[in-house]
C-alpha positions as CSV (number, residue, x, y, z in Angstrom):
1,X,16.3,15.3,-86.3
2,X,15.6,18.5,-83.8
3,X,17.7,18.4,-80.3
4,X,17.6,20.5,-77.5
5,X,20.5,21.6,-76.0
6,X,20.9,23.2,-72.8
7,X,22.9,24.7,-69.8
8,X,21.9,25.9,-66.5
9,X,23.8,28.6,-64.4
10,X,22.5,29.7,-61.2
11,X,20.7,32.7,-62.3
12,X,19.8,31.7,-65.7
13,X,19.4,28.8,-68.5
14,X,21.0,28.7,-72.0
15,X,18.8,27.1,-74.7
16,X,19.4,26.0,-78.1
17,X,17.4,23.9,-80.6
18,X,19.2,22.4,-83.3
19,X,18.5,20.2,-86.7
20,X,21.0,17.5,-87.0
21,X,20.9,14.7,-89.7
22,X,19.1,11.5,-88.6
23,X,21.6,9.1,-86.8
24,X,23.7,12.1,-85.7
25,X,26.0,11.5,-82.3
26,X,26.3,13.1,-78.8
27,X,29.7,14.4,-80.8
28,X,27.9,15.7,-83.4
29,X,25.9,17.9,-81.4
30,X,28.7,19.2,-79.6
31,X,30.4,20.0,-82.8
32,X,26.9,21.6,-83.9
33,X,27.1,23.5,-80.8
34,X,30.7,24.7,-80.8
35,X,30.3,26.0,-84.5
36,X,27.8,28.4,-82.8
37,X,30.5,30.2,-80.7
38,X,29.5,27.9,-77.4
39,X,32.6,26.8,-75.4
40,X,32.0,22.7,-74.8
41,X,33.9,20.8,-72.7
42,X,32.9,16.9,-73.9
43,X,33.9,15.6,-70.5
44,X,31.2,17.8,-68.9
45,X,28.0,16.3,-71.2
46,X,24.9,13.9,-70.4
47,X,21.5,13.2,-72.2
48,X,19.0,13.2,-70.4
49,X,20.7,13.9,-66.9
50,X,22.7,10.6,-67.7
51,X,26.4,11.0,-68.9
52,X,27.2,9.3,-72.2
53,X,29.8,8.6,-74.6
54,X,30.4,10.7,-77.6
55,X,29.3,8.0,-79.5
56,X,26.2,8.0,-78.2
57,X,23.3,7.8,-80.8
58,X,20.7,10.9,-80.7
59,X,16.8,10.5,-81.3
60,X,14.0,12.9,-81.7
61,X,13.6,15.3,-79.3
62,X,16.7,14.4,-76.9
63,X,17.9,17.0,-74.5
64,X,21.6,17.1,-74.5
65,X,23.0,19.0,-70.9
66,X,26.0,20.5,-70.8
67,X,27.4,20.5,-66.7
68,X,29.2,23.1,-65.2
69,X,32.2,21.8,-63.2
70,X,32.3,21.3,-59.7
71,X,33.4,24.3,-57.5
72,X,33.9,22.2,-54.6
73,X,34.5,19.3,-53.3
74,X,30.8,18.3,-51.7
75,X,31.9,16.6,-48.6
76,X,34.5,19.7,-47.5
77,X,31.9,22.3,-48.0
78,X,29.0,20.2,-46.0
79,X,31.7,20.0,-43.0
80,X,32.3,23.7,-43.8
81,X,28.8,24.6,-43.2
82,X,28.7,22.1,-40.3
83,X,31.6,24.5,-38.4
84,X,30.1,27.5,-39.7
85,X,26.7,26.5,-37.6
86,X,28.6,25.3,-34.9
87,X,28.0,21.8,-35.0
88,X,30.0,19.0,-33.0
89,X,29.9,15.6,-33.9
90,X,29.1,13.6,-30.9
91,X,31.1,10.4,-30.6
92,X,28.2,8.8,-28.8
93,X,24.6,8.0,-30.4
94,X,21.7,8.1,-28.2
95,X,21.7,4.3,-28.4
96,X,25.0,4.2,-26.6
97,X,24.2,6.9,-24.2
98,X,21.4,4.6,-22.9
99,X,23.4,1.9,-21.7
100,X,25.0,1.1,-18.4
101,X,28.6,1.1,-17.7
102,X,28.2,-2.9,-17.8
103,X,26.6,-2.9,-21.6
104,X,23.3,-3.4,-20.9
105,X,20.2,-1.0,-21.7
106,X,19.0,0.9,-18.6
107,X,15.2,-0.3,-17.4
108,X,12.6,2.1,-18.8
109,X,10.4,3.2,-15.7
C-alpha cells in the first residue's frame, strides 16, 4: 500500500512516498517515517487534515500530515495585531448608539 506523507513549513514542503504492508496503521507510518531520520512527534499527526489515533487504519493513497506546533496562542496575537494597528474596542455597537437616553430607537427622518 503507497502513502504520502507530508509536512509544510512556511517556505517550503517535505514529501515522502512510502510502501507499507496492506492494513498498516497511522503508527506504522510514523515508525516508517522515523526510520528515515524524520523527527515525528505522534501528538502532532492527522490524515487527511483530520487528527486520528495511532490506530487508525491506512488505505491506498492516504496522505498522512505531520503539524508543526503552535507558536502562539491565536487569540493573544489577533489582540496583538489589534494594538499594533491601533484599534479600540468600542463598548457601544452602532445599534446602541442609535437609541435615546429613554431606550427607544431615534425616528429616522
Amino acid at each position: 500500500m503507497r502513502i504520502e506523507i507530508v509536512r509544510a513549513w512556511p517556505d517550503q514542503v517535505e514529501r515522502w512516498v512510502l510502501d507499507l504492508r496492506d492494513g498498516a496503521t497511522l503508527a506504522d507510518a510514523l515508525e516508517a517515517i522515523a526510520a528515515l531520520g524524520v523527527r515525528v512527534e505522534a501528538e502532532h499527526t492527522g490524515v487527511w487534515g483530520r487528527r486520528e489515533p495511532l490506530s487508525h487504519p491506512l488505505s491506498e493513497d492516504d496522505r498522512v500530515e505531520l503539524y508543526r506546533p503552535i507558536q502562539a496562542d491565536p487569540k493573544a496575537a489577533r489582540l496583538d495585531r489589534a494594538r499594533q494597528q491601533g484599534y479600540r474596542w468600542q463598548a457601544r455597537t452602532r445599534r446602541t448608539a442609535q437609541r435615546t437616553p429613554t431606550g427607544k430607537n431615534k425616528p429616522e427622518a
